[in-house]
N, C-alpha and C positions, 0 to 999 in steps of 0.2 A: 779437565777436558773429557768430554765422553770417549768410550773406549769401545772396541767393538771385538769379539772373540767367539771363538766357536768353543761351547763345552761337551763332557764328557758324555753327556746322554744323545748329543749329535745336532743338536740346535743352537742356533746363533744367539748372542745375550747382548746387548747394549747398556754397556754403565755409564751413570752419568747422575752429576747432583742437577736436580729441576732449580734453576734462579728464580725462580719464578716463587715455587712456595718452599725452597731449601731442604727438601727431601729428596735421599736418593732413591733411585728409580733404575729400576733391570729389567726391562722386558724381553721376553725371548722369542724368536722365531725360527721357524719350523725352514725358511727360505732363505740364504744368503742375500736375496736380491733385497728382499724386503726387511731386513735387517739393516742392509746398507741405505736404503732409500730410510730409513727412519736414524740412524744414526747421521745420516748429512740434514734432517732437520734439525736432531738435538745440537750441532755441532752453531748450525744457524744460529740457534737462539741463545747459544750461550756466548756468539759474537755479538748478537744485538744486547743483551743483558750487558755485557762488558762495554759496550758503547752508552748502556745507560737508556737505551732503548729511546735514543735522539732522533728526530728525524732525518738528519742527515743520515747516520749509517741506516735508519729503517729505507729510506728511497735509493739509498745503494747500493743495499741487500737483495732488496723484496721487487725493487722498482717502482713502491706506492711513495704516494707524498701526504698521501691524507692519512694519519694512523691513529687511533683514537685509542686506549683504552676502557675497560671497565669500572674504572674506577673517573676519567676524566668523561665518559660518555653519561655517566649520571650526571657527574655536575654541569655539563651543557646542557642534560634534559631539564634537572630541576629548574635552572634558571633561564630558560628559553620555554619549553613547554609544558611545564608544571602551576605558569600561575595563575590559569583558568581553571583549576584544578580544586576540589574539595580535600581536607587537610587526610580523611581518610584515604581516599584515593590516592592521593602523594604516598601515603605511608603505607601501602601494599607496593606500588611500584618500588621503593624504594626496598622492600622486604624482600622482592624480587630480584632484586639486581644484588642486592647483599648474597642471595643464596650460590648466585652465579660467581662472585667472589670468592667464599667459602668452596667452592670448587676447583676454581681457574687459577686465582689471586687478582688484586686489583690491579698487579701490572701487564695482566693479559692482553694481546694484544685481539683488538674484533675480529680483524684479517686472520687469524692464528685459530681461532674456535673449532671451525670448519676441521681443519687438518689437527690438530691436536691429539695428540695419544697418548692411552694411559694404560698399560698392561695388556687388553685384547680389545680393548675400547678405544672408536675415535670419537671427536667433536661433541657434540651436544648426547651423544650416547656414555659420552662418560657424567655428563651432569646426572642424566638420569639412574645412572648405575648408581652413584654415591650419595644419592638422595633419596633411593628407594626403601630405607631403611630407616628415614626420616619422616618423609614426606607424604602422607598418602597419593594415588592414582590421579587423584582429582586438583588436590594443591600441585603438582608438578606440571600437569598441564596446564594450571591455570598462571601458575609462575613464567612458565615459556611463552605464555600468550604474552601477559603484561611485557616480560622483557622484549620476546619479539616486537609490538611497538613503539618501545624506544628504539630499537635496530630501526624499525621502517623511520620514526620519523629523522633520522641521525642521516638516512640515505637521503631524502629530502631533500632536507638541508647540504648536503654534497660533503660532511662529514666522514663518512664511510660509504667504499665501492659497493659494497653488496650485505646482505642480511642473512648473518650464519642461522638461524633458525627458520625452517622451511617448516611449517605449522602443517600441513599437511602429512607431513612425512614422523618428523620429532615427535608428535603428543604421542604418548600412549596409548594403546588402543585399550580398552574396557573388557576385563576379562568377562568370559562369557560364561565359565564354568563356575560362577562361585559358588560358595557354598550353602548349604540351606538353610533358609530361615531358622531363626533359634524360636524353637518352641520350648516356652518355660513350663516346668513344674511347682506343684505345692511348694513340694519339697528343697528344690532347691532356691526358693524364697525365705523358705523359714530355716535356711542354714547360712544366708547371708545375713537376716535379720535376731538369728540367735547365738548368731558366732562369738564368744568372748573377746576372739582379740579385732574383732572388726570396732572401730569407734564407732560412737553413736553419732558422730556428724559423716562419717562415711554412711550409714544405715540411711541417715535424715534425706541425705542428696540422692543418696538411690531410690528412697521412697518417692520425694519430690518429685523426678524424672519421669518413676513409674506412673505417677498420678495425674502429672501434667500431663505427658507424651511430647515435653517442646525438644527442639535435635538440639544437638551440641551447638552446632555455630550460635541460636537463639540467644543461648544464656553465656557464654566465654568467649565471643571472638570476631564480632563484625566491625565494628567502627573504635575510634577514640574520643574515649570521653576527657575530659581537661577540667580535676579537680578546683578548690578553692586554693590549693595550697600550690595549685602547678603541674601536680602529677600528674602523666598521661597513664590510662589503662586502654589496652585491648578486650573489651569489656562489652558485651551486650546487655549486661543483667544488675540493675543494682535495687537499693532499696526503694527508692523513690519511683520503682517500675512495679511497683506491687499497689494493686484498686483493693485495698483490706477491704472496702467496704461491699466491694462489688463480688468476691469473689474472684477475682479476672488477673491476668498480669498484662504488659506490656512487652511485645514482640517485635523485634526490629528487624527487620527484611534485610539483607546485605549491609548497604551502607548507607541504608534510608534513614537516618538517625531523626529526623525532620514528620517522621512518617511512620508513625509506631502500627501495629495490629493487635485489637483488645482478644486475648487468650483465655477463653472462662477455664474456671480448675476447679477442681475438686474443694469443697471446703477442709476437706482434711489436708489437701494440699499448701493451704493459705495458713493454716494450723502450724503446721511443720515449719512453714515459713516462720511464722512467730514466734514457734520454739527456736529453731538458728539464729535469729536474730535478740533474744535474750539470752541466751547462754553465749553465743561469740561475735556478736555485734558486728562490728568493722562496715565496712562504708559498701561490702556487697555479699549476697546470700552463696553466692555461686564461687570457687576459686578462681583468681585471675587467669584467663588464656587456654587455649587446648590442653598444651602440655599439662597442666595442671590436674587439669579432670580425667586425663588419661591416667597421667599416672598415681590418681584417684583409683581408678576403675581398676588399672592393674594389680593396685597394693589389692585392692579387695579378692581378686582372682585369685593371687599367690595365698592369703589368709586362707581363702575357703575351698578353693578349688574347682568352682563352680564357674564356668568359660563363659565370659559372656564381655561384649562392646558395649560402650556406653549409645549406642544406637538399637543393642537389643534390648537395651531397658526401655527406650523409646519404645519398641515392639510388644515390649507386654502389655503396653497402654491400650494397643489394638487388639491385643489375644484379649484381654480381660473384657474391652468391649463389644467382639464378638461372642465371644463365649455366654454374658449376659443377654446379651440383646440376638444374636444372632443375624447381627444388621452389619455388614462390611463397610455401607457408607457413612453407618454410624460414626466408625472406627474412623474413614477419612476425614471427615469433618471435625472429629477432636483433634487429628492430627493438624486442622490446619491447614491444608493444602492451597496456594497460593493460584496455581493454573488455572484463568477465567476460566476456560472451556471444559476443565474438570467440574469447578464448582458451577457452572449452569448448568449441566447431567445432572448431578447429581447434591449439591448443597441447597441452590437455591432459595428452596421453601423453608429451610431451618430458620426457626427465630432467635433471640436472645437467651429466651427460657429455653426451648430446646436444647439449645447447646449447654445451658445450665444445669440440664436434668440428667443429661448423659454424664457428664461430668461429675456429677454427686452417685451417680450408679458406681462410676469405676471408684471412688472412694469409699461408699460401701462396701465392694468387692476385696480393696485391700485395705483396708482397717484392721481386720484381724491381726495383720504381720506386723502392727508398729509396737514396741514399749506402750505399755498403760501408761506413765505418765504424758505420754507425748499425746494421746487423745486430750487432755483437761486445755480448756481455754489458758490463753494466755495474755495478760495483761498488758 
């Protein structure tokens, strides 16, 4: 049973094992009052847990008779409003609701989100506390979003009284302060490309990156692909997305799988590619999933020392093609820029050869930093 006591430093402490995810949990407060107002929830839940979290005792409790969990609120989404749904699509909402598991547990109760406490954290402020170290800024709010429309559609349906996620209030706001641009050196190119203990498919995928300019999500993370044999990947990039002949790859926009964008590269980037793919084969150029390439990019930082996001390797695609060209739009249109009303300013008039000619400049520019063997053709 939770327990409530005042300790020696002069503040109020609440002990009590959470039913929920089986960990105990002491938070302290500075207020008796608010101490006691949070120990007669804990006291709440660990009746309704002990009841099995049955409806009767929830509507004898709480006075609700609709209670839905996390874990039963997915399964009435997927098989109610999931199957006009693309199998992508199912499988972020589903990603979503899992991460709110991994926080809450699945026997949370939706009514409970709202008020739920965790150390100096309530409600959906704890989601975001324990995922900040996971999740980036942009995946959490997009995660709130998705689960926020199962909450609305769940209300709809007279499922659940209300929607603990107020999207207005809960996203995260976009730090304003960030920090600046990474501007790259020689130097610290040719200490990630001559480093001993960096592998040469760690080198190959940074080259690649630098020489393309496609972002992370492009190549490890938008849609699922469904093997010969079964397997699903979260996979943007595989072999069969390479135009050998053209120079070019194939770029998938979110979860457009149906609806590729031909990407010109660098011939030495196509190069690279075919060295990866004779020396470690397997069914994709790129490692499966964010995680992957992160902690790709990481191992390479702690090697060399040299700080940098696998987004500022995207960045050197644009320093190297300003720095040549001394053309900024140059830079955006290698990068691809999808925003019609960008690319009518400023793309429009570019042709195919254009974008092909820019694209063999910035392979020019960084050819010097690859292995000699890695410039010879590959069969």
């Amino acid at each position: 049973m939770a327990t409530l006591r005042k300790i020696k430093s002069g503040t109020w402490q609440v002990n009590w094992i959470n039913p929920i995810t089986g960990k105990r949990e002491r938070p302290s407060f500075h207020s008796k009052k608010q101490a006691t107002e949070i120990f007669n929830e804990f006291t709440k839940v660990e009746v309704l847990s002990k009841a099995g979290f049955a409806a009767t005792a929830i509507a004898a409790i709480t006075g609700r008779n609709n209670e839905e969990t996390l874990s039963t609120i997915w399964k009435w989404y997927k098989h109610n409003r999931a199957n006009d749904l693309n199998v992508d699509t199912v499988y972020h909402y589903k990603r979503s609701i899992d991460t709110f598991i991994e926080v809450y547990g699945k026997d949370m109760l939706i009514s409970g989100i709202r008020s739920y406490k965790w150390r100096d954290f309530i409600g959906v402020n704890i989601y975001k506390e324990k995922m900040k170290d996971v999740l980036s800024q942009t995946s959490i709010n997009t995660y709130l979003s998705k689960v926020s429309t199962i909450f609305k559609a769940a209300m709809e349906d007279g499922l659940i009284e209300s929607n603990p996620i107020v999207i207005g209030k809960d996203k995260i706001k976009r730090i304003t302060d960030s920090k600046p641009i990474k501007q790259w050196s020689s130097s610290e190119i040719k200490k990630i490309m001559s480093h001993k203990d960096v592998s040469l498919y760690h080198k190959l995928v940074f080259m690649f990156v630098a020489l393309s300019g496609v972002r992370m999500a492009e190549i490890c993370g938008n849609h699922i692909k469904v093997l010969e044999n079964g397997q699903k990947f979260d996979c943007g990039f595989y072999w069969d997305h390479v135009l050998w002949d053209q120079n070019a790859i194939l770029i998938f926009q979110k979860s457009e799988y149906d609806n590729p964008t031909v990407r010109h590269i660098s011939p030495l980037a196509i190069n690279i590619l075919k060295v990866i793919k004779a020396k470690y084969g397997d069914v994709a150029p790129i490692p499966y999933g964010k995680s992957h390439l992160v902690n790709l990019v990481q191992s390479v930082v702690n090697t060399t020392g040299v700080s940098f996001t696998m987004h500022d390797v995207r960045r050197l695609t644009g320093q190297v093609v300003i720095d040549v060209t001394g053309d900024l739009s140059k830079a955006q249109e290698l990068y691809g820029h999808t925003d019609i009303n960008v690319t009518r300013q400023s793309y429009a008039d570019y042709t195919d050869k254009q974008k092909s000619d820019i694209a063999n400049q910035v392979g020019d520019e960084l050819e010097q930093y690859l292995p000699e063997f890695a410039l010879d053709k590959v069969s």
